[in-house]
C-alpha positions as CSV (number, residue, x, y, z in Angstrom):
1,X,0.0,0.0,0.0
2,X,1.3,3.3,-0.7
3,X,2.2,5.7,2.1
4,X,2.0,9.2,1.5
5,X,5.1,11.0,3.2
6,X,4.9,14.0,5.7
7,X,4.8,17.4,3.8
8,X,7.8,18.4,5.5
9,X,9.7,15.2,5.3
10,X,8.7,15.8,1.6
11,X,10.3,19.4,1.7
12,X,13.4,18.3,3.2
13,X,13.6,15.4,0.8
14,X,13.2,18.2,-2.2
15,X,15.7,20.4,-0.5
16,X,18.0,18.1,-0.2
17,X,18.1,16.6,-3.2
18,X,18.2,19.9,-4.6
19,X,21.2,20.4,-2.3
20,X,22.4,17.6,-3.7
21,X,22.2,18.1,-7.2
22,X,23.5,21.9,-7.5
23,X,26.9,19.7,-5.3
24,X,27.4,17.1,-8.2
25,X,26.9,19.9,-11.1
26,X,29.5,22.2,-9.3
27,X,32.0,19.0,-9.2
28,X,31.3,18.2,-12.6
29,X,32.0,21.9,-13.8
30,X,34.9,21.6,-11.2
31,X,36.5,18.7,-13.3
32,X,35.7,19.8,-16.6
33,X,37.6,22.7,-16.0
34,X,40.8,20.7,-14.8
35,X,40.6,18.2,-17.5
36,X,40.4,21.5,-19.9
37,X,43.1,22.7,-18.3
38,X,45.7,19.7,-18.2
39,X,44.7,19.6,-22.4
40,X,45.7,23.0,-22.6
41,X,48.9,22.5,-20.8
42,X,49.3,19.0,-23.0
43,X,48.6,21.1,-26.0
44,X,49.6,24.8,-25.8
45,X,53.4,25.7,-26.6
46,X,55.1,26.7,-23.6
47,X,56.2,30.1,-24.8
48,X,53.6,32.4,-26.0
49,X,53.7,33.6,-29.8
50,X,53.8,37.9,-30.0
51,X,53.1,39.3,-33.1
52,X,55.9,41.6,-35.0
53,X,53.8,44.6,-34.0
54,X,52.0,44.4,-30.8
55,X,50.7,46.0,-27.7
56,X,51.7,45.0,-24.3
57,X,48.4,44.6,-22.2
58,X,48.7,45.5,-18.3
59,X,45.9,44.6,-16.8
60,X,46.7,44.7,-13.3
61,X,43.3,42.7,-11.3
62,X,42.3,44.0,-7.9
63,X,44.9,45.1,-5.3
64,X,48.4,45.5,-6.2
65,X,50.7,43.8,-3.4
66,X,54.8,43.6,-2.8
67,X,53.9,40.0,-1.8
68,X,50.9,37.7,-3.2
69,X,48.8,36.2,0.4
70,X,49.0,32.7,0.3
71,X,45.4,31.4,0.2
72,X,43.2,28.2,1.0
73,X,41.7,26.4,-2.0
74,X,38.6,27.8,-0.6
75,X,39.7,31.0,-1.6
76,X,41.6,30.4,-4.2
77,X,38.2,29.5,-5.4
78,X,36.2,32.5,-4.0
79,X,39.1,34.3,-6.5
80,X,38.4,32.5,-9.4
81,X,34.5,33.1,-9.4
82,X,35.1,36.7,-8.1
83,X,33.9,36.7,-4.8
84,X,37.6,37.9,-3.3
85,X,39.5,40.7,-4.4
86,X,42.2,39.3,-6.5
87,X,46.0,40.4,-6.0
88,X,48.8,41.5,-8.9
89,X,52.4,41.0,-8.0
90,X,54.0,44.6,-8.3
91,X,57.5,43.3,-9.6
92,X,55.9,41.0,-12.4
93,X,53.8,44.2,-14.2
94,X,57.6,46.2,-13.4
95,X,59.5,42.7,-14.9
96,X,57.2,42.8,-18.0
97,X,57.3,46.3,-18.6
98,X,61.1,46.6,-18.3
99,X,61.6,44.1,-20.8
100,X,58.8,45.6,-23.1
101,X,61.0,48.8,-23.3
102,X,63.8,47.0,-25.5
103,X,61.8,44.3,-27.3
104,X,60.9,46.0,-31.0
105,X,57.7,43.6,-31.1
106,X,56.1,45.6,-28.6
107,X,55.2,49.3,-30.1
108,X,52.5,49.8,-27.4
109,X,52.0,49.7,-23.5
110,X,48.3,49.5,-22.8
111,X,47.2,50.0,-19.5
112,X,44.1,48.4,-19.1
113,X,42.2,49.5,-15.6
114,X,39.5,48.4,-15.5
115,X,39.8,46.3,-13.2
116,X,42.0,47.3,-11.5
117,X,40.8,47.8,-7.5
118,X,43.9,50.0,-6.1
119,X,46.9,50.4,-4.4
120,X,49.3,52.4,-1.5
121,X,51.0,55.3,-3.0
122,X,54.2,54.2,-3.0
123,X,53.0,51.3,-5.2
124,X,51.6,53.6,-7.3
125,X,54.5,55.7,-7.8
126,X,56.9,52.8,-8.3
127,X,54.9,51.2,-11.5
128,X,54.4,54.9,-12.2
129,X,58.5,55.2,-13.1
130,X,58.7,52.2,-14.8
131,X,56.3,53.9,-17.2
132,X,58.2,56.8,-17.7
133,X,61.0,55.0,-18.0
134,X,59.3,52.6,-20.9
135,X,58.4,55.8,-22.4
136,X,62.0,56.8,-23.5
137,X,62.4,53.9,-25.9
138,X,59.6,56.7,-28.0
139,X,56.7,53.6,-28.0
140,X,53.5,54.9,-27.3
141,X,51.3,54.3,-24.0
142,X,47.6,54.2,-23.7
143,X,45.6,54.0,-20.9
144,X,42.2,52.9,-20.7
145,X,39.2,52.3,-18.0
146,X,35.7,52.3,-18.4
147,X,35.8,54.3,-14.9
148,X,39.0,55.6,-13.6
149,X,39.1,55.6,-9.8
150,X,41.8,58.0,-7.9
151,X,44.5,55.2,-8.0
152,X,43.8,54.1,-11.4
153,X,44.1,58.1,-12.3
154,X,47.8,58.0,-10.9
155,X,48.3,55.6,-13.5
156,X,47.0,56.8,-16.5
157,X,48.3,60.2,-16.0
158,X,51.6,58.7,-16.9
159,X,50.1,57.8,-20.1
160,X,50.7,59.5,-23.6
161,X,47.0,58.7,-23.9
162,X,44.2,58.6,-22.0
163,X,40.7,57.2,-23.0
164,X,37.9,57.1,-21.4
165,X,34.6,55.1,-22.0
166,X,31.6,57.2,-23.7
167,X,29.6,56.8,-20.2
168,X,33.0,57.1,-18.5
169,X,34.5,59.2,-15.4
170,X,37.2,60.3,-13.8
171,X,36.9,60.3,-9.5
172,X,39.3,61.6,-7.8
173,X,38.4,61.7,-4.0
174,X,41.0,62.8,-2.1
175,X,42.5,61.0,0.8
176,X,40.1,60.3,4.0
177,X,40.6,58.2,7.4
178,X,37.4,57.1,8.7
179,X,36.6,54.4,11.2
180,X,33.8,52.5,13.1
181,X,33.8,53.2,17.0
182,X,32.4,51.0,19.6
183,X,32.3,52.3,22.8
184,X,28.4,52.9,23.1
185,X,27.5,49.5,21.8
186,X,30.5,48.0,24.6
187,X,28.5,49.5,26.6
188,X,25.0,48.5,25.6
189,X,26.8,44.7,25.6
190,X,27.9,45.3,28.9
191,X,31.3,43.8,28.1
192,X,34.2,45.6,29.9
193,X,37.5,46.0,27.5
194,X,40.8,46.4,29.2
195,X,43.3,48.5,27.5
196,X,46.4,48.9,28.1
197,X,48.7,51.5,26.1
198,X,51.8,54.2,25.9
199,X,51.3,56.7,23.9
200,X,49.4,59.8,23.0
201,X,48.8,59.2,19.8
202,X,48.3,55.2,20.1
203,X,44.7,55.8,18.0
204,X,44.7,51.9,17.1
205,X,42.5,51.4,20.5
206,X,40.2,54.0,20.4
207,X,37.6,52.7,18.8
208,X,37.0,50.6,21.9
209,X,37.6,53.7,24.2
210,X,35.6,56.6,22.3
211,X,32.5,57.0,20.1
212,X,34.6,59.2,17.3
213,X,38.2,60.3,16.5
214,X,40.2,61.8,19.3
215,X,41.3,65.4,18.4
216,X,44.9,63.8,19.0
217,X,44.2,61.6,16.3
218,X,42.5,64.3,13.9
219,X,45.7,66.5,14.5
220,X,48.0,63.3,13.4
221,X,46.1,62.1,10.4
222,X,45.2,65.2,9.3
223,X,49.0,65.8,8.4
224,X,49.8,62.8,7.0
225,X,46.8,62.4,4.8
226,X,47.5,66.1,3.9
227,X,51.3,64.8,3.0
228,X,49.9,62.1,0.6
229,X,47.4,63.7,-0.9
230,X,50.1,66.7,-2.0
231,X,52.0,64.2,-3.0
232,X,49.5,62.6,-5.3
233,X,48.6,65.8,-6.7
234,X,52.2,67.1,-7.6
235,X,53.1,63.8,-9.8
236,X,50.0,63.7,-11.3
237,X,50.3,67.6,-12.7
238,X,53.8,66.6,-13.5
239,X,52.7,63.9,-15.5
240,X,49.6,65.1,-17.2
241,X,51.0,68.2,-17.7
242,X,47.6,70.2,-15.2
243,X,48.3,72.4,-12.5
244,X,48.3,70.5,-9.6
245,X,45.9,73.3,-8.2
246,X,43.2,72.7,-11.0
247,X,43.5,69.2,-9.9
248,X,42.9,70.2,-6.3
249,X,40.1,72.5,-7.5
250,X,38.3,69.3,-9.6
251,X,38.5,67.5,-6.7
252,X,37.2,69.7,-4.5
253,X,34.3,71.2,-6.1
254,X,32.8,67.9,-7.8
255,X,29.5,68.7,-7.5
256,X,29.6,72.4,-9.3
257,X,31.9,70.6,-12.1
258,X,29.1,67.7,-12.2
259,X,26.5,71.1,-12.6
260,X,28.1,72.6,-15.2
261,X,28.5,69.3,-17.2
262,X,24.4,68.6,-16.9
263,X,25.3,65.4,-14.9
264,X,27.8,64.2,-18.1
265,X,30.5,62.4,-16.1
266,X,32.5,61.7,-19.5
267,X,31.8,65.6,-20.6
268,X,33.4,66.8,-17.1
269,X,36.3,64.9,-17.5
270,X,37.2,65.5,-21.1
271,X,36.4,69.6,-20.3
272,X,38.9,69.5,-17.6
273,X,41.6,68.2,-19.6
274,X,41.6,64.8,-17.5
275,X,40.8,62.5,-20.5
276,X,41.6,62.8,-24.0
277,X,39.0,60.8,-25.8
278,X,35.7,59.2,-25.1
279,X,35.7,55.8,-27.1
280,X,33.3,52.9,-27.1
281,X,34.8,49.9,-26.9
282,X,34.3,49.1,-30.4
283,X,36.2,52.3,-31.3
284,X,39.4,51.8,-28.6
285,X,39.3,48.1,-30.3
286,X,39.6,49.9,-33.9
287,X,42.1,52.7,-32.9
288,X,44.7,50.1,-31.5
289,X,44.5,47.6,-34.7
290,X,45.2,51.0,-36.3
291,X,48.3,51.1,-34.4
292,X,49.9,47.4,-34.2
293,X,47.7,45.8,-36.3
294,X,44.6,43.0,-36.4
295,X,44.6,39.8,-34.8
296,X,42.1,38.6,-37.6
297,X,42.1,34.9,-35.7
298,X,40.7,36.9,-32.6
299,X,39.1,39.8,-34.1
300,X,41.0,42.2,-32.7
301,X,44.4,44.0,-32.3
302,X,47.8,42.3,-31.7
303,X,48.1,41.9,-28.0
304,X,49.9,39.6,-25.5
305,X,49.1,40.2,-21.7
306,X,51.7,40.7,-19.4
307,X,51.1,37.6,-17.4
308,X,51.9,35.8,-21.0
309,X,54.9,38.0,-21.6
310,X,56.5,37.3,-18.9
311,X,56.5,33.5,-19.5
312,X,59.0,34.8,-22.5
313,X,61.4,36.5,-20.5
314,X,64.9,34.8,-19.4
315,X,64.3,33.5,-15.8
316,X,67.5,35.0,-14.9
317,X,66.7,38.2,-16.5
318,X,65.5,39.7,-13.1
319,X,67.5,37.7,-10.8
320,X,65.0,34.7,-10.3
321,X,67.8,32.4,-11.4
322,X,70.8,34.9,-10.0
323,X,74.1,33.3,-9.5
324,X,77.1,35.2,-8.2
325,X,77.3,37.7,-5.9
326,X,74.0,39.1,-5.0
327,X,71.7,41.0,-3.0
328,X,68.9,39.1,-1.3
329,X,65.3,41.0,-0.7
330,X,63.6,39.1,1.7
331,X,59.9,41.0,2.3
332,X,58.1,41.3,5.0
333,X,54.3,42.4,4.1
334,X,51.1,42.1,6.5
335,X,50.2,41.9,10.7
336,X,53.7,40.6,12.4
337,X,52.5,37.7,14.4
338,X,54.9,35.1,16.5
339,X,55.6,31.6,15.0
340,X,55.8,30.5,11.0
341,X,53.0,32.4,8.9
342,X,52.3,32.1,5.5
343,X,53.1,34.5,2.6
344,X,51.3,37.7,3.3
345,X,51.5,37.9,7.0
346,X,55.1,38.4,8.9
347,X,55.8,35.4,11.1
348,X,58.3,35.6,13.6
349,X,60.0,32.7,13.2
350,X,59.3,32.6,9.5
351,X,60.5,36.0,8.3
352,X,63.6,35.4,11.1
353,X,64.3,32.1,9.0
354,X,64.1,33.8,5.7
355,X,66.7,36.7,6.9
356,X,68.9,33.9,8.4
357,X,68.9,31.6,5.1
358,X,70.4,35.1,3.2
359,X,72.6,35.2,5.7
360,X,73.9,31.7,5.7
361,X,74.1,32.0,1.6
362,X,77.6,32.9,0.7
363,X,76.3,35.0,-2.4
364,X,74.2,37.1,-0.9
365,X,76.6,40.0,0.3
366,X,73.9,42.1,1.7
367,X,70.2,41.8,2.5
368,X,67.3,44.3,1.9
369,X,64.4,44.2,4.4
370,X,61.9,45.4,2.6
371,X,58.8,46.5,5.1
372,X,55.2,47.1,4.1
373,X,53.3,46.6,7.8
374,X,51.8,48.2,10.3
375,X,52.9,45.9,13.3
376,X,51.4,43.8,15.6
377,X,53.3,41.2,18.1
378,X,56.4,43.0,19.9
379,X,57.9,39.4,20.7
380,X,58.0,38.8,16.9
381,X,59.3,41.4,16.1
382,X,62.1,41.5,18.4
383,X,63.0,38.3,16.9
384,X,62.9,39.6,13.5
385,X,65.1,42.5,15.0
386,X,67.9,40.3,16.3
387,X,67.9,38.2,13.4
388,X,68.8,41.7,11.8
389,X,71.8,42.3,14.2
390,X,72.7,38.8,13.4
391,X,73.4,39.2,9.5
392,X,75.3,42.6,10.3
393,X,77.7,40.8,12.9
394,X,78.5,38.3,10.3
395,X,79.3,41.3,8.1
396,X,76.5,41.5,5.8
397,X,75.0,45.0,5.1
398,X,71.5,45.1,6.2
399,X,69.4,48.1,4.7
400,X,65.7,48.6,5.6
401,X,63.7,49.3,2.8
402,X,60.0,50.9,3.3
403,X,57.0,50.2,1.5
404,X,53.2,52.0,1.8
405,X,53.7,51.6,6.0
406,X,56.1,50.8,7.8
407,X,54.6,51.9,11.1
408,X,54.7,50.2,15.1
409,X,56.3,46.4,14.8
410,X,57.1,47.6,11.1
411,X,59.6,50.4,12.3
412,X,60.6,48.2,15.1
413,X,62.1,45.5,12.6
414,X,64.2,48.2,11.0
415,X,65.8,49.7,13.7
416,X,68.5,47.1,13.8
417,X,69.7,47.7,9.7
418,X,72.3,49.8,8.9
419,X,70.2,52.1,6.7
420,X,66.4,53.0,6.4
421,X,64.7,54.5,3.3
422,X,61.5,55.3,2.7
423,X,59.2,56.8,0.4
424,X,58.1,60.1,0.5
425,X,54.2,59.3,0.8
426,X,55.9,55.9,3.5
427,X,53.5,56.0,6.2
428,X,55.7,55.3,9.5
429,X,56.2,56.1,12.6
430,X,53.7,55.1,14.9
431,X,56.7,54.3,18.2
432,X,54.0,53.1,20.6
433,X,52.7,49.9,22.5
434,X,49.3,49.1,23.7
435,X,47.5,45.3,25.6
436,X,43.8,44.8,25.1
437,X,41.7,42.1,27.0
438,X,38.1,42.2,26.6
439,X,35.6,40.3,29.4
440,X,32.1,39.9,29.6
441,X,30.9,38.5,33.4
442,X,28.5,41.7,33.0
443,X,26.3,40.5,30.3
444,X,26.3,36.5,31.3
445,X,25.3,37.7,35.1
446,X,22.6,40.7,34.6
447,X,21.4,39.0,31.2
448,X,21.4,35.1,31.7
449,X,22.1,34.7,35.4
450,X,25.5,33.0,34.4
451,X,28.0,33.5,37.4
452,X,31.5,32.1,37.4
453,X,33.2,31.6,41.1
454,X,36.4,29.2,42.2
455,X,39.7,29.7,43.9
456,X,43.3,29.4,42.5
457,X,46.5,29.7,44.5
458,X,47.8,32.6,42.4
459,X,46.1,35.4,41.0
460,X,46.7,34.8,37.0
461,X,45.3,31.4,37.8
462,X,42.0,33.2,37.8
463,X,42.4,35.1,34.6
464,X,39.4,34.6,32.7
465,X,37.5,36.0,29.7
466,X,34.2,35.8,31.7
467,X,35.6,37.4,34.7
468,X,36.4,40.4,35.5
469,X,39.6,40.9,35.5
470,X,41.6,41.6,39.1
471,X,43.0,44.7,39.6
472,X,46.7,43.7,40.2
473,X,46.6,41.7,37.1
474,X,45.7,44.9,35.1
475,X,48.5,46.8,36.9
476,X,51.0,44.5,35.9
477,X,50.1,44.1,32.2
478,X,50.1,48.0,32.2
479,X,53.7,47.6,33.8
480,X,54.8,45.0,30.6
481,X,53.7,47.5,28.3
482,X,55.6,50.3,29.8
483,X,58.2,48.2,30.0
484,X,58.2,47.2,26.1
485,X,57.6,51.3,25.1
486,X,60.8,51.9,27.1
487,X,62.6,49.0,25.2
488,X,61.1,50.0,22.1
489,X,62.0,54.0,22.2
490,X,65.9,52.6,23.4
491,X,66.0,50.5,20.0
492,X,65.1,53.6,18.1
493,X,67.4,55.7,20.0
494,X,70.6,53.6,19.4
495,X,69.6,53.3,15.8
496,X,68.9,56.9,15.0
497,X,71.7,58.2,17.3
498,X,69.0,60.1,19.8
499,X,68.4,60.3,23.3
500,X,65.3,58.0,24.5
501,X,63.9,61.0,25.6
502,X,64.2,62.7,21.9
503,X,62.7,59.7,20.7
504,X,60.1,60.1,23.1
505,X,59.1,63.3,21.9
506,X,58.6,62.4,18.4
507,X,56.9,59.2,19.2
508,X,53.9,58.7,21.7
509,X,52.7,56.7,19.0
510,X,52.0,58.9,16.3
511,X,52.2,58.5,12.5
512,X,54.6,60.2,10.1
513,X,54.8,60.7,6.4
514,X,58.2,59.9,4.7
515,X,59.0,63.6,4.1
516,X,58.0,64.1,7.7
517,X,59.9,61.0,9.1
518,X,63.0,62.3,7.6
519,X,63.0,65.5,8.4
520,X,62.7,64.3,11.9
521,X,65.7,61.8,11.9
522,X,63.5,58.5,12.0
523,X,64.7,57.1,8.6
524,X,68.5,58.0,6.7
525,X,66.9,58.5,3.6
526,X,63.8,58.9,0.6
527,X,64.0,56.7,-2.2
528,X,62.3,53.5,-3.5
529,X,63.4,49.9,-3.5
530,X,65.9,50.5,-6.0
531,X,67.6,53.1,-4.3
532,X,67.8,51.3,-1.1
533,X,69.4,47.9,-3.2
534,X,71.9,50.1,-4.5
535,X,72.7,51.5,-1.6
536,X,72.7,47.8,0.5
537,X,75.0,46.9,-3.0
538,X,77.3,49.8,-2.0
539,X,78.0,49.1,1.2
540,X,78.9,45.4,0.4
541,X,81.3,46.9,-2.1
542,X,79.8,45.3,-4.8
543,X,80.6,47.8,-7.7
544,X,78.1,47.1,-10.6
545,X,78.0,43.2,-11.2
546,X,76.1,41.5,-9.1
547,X,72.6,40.8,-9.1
548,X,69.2,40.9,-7.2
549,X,66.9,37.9,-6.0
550,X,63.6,37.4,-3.9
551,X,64.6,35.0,-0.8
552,X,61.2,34.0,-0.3
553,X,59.8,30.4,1.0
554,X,58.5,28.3,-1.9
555,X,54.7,28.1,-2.8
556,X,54.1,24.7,-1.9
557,X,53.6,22.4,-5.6
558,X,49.7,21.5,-4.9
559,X,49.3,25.2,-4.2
560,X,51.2,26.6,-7.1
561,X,49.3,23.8,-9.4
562,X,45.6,24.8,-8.3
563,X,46.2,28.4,-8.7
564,X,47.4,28.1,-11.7
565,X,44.9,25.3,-13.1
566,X,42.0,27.8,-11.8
567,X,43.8,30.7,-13.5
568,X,43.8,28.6,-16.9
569,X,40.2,27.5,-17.1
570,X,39.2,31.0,-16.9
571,X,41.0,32.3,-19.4
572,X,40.0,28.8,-21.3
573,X,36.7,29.9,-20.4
574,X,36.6,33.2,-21.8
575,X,35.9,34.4,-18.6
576,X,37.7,37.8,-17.2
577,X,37.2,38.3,-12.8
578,X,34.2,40.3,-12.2
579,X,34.6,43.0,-10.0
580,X,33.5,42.6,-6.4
581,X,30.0,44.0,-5.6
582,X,30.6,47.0,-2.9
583,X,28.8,44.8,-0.4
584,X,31.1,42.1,-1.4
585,X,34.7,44.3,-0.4
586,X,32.4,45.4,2.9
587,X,32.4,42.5,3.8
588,X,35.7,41.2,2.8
589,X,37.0,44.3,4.6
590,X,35.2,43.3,7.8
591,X,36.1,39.7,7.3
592,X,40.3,40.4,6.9
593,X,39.6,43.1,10.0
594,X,38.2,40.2,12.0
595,X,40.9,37.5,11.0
596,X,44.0,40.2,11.6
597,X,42.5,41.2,15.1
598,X,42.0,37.1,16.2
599,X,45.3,36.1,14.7
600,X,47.4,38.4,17.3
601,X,49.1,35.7,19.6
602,X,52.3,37.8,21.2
603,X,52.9,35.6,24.5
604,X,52.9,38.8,26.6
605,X,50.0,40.5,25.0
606,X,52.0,43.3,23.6
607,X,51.3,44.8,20.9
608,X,53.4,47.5,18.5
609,X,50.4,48.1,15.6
610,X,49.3,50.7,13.9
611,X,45.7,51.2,12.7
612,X,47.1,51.9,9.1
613,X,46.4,48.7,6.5
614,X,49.2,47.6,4.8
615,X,47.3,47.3,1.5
């Protein structure tokens, strides 16, 4: 007899049958892509063919880095479908555009940025003089974006070129700091959060102790952003040939531009001067076959991308092969935490190891620390420190090399090099130490009548998230931290060649720009990685042979295999990365805020961090 099933059994059954289906089809699409993949690989030639006349396409894809984050297959994934802000390698666009210059197949350099999310100044700037620098060979560069952001602007002001989409625009902001506070709803939670800190301008815990900016914090970021944004508008008038007060004056007064334009964002920007044509994407495609030619298999112009391109240059070429003597850049990018970390994140022990394998490698004659952090453990990077001190008693120049921020734990690994450059838009500074342990007894006892009691025969023994926390325990966590600001101005005092009390004045935890951080004796010199190789190459006594590597720990095979296979099938596909939805980079925002702040594992709870991100 047949037996009618329970309507909701029924629904479940649906669901998950449903559930399960939507599961096979996504392995099946899963494993058609791989098996495309490998017949591609099986198939393809390994060197990419580049027409006689061709353009050179980079088409940098989300956030440009100094170091690529190692990532799960979960998110190499989320990457690959768009649902995480992708990441370009800085020195591969540089590496590709170098080599461009003096290869006569490639009479263009298209700067495609679209896509293209951001980056730090200094980033900027970098890729910004290896395009000036291209343009002395007399080939042509075009830039083109369907919507150029502020960053993306930097870039294609360096163009000869500029073309904007027919519904196009050109945004540029200006520079902001804003943040969320959450004093009010601590409160309303009834949690307590214990801070401990040195510092005046220590802002990185305020948003736990205030409901908006402190005017301590206003007065420091107020000069820095007003460093930076100068900055930005003095090398884009120098590039575009605008007065970098007409720039200042688009910026800000927007909305009367927007007026005068009737609302025509493309109109605005080619009656400023910003943009010199407005082309469909039909038309760009037609005006760069003019140029290099057709690709009449493809339907469009000669092109190679400079991810392709770079599979044609010598692996030596740029030192990724470098024999001889040489000097080794070992980067240290992301939140300094203790123990090994991945790629991406500064691991005590890791980044130590790294500096110690340049120093055990008898070519290497001198190491460059190149920093883009803002901090975080003080016991890593002590360890990173002495590891420092270690390759300079062994004789081997150490120079510290700063990125976009090189701030708290970041300016605490460099004050055992020999030299420190920075960047004039370097954000740094930051000589300050704070502890932070949250409880909540308050909301398990008034809101759900949870109460936790015992006894323990010493008072840390009792230490407890959901208890409040005693009062001599406080007092000597405050005393640690005093203790680690003391040892953390004396570091920068015997590497400066200033009093603890000098340092003392300059520090309380504020941030500096590179022009300002110079001025005040905190770093030797302003110049970009190059400067600070040659200099590191200089002090070795190197003279000019010798060559430059990357000592970096090796992306593990399965790794390197995946990214790479997902990387393939969607360009087998046909399919480009679509940007992330503004929701989307909220919440990835939220999500790498959340991840940084529950990684932090220093064994005394000290922490040298800035509030600046490193990307």
């Amino acid at each position: 007899m047949y037996e009618r099933k329970n309507p909701l059994m029924r629904l479940l059954g649906g669901t998950w049958r449903a559930i399960d289906s939507s599961r096979k089809v996504a392995v099946n699409l899963l494993f058609l892509a791989i098996v495309i993949v490998l017949l591609v690989f099986v198939f393809s030639s390994d060197e990419p063919e580049i027409a006689d006349t061709t353009a050179l396409v980079v088409a940098p894809k989300g956030q440009l880095v100094e170091q690529l984050t190692a990532k799960s297959i979960e998110q190499m994934i989320d990457e690959a479908r768009g649902a995480a802000t992708p990441e370009t390698l800085l020195k591969d666009v540089i590496d590709a555009i170098k080599a461009a210059k003096d290869d006569d197949r490639v009479q263009v350099l298209l700067l495609d940025l679209s896509s293209f999310s951001g980056a730090r100044l200094t980033k900027l700037q970098d890729l910004g003089e290896a395009i000036i620098d291209f343009k002395t060979s007399g080939k042509k560069v075009i830039a083109t974006a369907d919507m150029y952001g502020q960053d993306a602007y930097y870039l294609a002001a360096h163009a000869d070129e500029i073309l904007t989409h027919t519904m196009g625009a050109v945004m540029l902001e200006g520079y902001g700091r804003y943040r969320m506070y959450f004093k009010e709803g601590i409160d309303k939670l009834g949690l307590d959060v214990h801070i401990f800190k040195v510092g005046t301008y220590k802002s990185a815990v305020e948003p736990f102790l205030l409901d908006g900016m402190s005017d301590y914090a206003k007065e420091a970021n107020r000069e820095w952003l007003g460093d930076l944004w100068r900055i930005y508008l003095d090398d884009v008038a120098a590039a575009r040939g605008i007065p970098a007060e007409n720039l200042d004056d688009y910026a800000q007064n927007f909305p009367r531009f927007m007026a005068e334009a009737n609302g025509d964002t493309t109109k605005a920007a080619l009656d400023f001067g910003l943009a010199d044509q407005a082309l469909t994407r039909v038309e760009t495609r037609e005006h760069l076959i003019e140029l290099v030619g057709e690709d009449e298999e493809a339907h469009s112009y000669n092109q190679i991308a400079f991810t392709d391109y770079l599979k044609t240059i010598d692996d030596d070429r740029f030192g990724r092969e470098a024999k001889g003597d040489r000097v080794g850049i070992v980067v240290a990018r992301g939140t300094i935490l203790d123990g090994t970390q991945p790629a991406g994140t500064i691991g005590g022990e890791s980044t130590a190891a790294l500096i110690r394998q340049a120093r055990n490698d008898d070519d290497v004659k001198a190491i460059v620390l190149r920093v883009d952090s803002g901090g975080g453990s003080a016991f890593a990077s002590e360890v990173i420190r002495r590891e420092c001190e270690a390759a300079r008693a062994d004789g081997k120049p150490v120079i510290a090399s700063m990125g976009s921020v090189a701030a708290s734990g970041g300016f605490w690994i460099s004050t055992s090099t020999d030299q420190i450059w920075a960047h004039p838009s370097t954000i740094t500074g930051s000589i300050g130490i704070f502890g932070m342990i949250p409880t909540y007894q308050r909301p398990l006892a008034e809101h759900l009548g949870i109460h936790v009691d015992g006894i323990s025969t010493a008072p840390l023994a009792g230490v407890r998230v959901d208890r409040e926390l005693p009062p001599e325990v406080g007092d000597v966590i405050q005393g640690i931290i005093e203790h680690g600001y003391r040892e953390f101005l004396q570091r920068v005092a015997d590497s400066r060649g200033m009093t603890t009390e000098e340092v003392d004045q300059i520090a309380q935890g504020r941030v500096w720009s590179g022009v300002d951080a110079h001025e005040l004796g905190l770093v030797d010199h302003l110049g970009d990685l190059d400067d600070a190789v040659a200099a590191a190459a200089e002090l070795a006594e190197l003279g000019d042979d010798y060559a430059v590597s990357f000592i970096e720990k090796e992306e593990e095979f399965k790794d390197k295999m995946i990214r790479e296979m997902l990387a393939e099938a969607m360009h087998v596909a046909g399919q480009d990365l679509p940007d992330a939805s503004p929701f989307d980079e909220m919440l990835i925002r939220i999500e790498r805020a959340a991840a940084d702040f529950a990684a932090l594992n220093d064994p005394n709870h000290a922490y040298a961090l800035s509030n600046i991100e490193t990307d």
